[in-house]
C-alpha positions in Angstrom: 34.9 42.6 -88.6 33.4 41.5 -91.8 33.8 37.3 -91.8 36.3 36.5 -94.5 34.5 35.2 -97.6 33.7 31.6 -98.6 35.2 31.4 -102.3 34.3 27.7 -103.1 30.4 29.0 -101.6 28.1 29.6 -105.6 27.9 33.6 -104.9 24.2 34.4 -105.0 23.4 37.3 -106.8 19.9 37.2 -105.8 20.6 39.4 -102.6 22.1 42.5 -105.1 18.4 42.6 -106.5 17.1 46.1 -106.4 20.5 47.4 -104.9 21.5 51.1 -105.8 25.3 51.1 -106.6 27.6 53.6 -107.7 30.8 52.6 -109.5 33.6 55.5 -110.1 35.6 55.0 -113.8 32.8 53.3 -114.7 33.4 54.1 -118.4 35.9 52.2 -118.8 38.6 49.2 -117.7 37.6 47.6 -114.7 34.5 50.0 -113.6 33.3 49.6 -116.8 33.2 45.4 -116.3 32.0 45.8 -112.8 29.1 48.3 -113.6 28.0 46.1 -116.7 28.3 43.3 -114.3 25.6 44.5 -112.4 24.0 46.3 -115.0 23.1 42.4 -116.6 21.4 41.5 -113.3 18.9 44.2 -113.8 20.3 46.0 -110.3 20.1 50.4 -110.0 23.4 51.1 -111.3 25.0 54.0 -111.6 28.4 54.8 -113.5 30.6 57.9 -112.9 34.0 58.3 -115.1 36.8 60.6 -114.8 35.7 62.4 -117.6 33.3 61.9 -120.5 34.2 58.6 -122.9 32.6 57.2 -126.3 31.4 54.4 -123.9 29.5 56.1 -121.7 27.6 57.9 -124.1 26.9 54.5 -125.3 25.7 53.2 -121.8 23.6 56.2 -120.8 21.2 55.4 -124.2 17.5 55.3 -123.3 17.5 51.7 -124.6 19.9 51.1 -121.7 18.4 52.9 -119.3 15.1 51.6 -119.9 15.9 47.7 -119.7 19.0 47.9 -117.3 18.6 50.7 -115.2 21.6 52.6 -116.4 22.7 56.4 -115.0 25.6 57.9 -116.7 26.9 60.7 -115.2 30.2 62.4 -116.5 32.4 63.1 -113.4 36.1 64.6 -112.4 36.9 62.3 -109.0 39.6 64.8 -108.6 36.9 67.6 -107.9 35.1 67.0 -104.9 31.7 69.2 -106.4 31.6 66.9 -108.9 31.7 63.4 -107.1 29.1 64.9 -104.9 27.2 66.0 -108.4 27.5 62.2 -108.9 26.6 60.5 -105.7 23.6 62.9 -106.1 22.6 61.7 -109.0 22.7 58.2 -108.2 20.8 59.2 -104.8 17.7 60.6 -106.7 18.1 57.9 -109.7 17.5 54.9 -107.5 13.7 56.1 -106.5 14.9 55.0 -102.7 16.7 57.8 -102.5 19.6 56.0 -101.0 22.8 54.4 -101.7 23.9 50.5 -101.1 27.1 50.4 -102.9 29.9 52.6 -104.0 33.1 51.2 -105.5 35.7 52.7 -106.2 37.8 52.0 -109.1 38.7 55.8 -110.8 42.2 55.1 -111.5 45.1 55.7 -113.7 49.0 54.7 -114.6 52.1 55.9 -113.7 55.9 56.1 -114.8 59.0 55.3 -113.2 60.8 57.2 -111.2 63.6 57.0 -112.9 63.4 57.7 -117.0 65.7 56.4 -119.4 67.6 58.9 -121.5 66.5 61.6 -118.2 68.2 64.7 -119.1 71.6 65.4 -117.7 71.7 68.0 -114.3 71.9 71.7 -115.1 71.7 75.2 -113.1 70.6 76.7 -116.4 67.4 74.5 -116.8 64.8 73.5 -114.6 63.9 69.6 -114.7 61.0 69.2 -115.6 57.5 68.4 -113.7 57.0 64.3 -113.5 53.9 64.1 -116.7 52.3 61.3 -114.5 52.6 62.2 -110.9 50.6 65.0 -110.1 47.2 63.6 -111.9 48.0 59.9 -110.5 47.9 61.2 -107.3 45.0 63.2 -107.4 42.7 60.3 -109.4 44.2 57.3 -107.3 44.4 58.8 -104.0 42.5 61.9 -103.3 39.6 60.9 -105.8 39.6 57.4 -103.6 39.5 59.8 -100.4 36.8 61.8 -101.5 35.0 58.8 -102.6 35.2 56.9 -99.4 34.2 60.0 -97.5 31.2 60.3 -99.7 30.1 57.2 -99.3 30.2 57.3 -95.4 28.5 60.6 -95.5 25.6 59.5 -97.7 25.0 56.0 -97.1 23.9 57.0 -93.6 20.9 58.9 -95.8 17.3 57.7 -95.1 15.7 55.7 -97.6 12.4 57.3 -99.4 9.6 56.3 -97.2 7.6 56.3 -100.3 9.3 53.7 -102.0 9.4 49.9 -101.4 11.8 48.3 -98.5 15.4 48.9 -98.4 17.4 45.6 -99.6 18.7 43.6 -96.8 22.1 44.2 -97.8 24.4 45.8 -95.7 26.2 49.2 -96.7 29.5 48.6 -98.6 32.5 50.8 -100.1 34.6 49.0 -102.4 38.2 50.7 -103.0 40.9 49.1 -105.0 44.4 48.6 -104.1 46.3 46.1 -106.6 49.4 44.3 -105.8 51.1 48.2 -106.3 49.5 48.8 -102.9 51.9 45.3 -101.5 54.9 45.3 -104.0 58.1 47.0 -105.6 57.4 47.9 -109.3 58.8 49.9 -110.9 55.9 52.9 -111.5 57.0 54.7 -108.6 53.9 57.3 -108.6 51.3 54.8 -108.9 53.0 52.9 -106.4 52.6 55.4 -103.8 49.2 56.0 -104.9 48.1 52.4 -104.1 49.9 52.6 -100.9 48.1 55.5 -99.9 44.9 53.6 -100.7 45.9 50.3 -98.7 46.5 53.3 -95.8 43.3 54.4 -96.2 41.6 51.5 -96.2 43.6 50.7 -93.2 42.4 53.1 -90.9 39.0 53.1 -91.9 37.5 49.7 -92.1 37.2 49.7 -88.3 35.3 52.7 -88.2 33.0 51.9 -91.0 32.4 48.3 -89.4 31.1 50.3 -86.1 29.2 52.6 -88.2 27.4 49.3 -89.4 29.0 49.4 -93.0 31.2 47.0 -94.6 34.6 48.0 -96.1 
């Protein structure tokens, strides 16, 4: 297994240079911060969102792209031809043709699972389809799933042997849990989806470590 990490230890960014990384809802929230993070360094970043945003048009300018190394590519993690679209894109982007990094943050809220003022019982009226849980579980869990098995798929892709030497960083997929994946709150739907994730995670970081990947 992966050796737990040092927090007190200075990180050193210096082993990200040159890196290709793709970050899902990277337009926004928490993507966004994490691309940009990188994006700073001068690393091959490449942001995907759930769907098209003011601030990814903003990040995919050429003055960005030029200077930082920015790929925007507008993405639905709910549809599997479009993350692979996107992990595509990144692939050809990086001029290694490979990818080092994918992290997965695509993610959105959810509601509780019981509503105030819910509408009284009634043979005469259907209740009505949770607004929340359908879409929360296909972004935070399936997108997650299809992400993670992209990554695993593609980061066993040959590098360019055109190109300069692959960074001696190891493989790594990033997937986000929260303290939703842990705890008893009260957005039942996201909840579960965070579970699911913490599942995933679970039963695959084993099997990425023996693939030579960390997770």
């Amino acid at each position: 297994m992966t050796p737990v990490a040092d927090l007190f230890k200075t990180l050193d960014c210096s082993v990200l240079k040159d890196i290709n990384i793709l970050v899902t809802g990277g337009a926004s929230g928490l993507g966004a911060l994490i691309a940009t993070s990188f994006v700073e360094y001068g690393y091959g970043t490449m942001q995907s969102g759930h769907k098209q945003s003011q601030h990814g048009a903003e990040l995919q300018s050429p003055s960005q792209i030029s200077t930082k190394r920015l790929n925007y590519v507008s993405t639905d993690v709910t549809d599997w031809q479009s993350q692979v679209t996107a992990f595509k894109s990144a692939i050809t982007y990086s001029g290694r043709r490979s990818i080092d990094v994918v992290v997965a943050t695509a993610g959105v809220g959810g509601q509780p699972f019981i509503v105030r003022d819910e509408e009284p019982p009634s043979l005469d009226k259907d209740h009505p389809l949770p607004r929340s849980a359908c879409l929360n579980i296909d972004v935070n869990a399936k997108g997650v799933y299809y992400t993670s098995k992209l990554a695993q798929h593609y980061f066993a892709l040959r590098p360019s042997l055109q190109t300069k030497a692959t960074p001696s960083v190891r493989k790594c997929l990033v997937v986000i849990r929260s303290l939703a994946g842990y705890l008893e709150i009260n957005d039942s739907d996201y909840t579960a989806s965070k579970w699911a994730v913490r599942g995933l995670f679970r039963s695959t970081r084993s099997k990425m470590e023996d693939l030579g990947y960390r997770k």
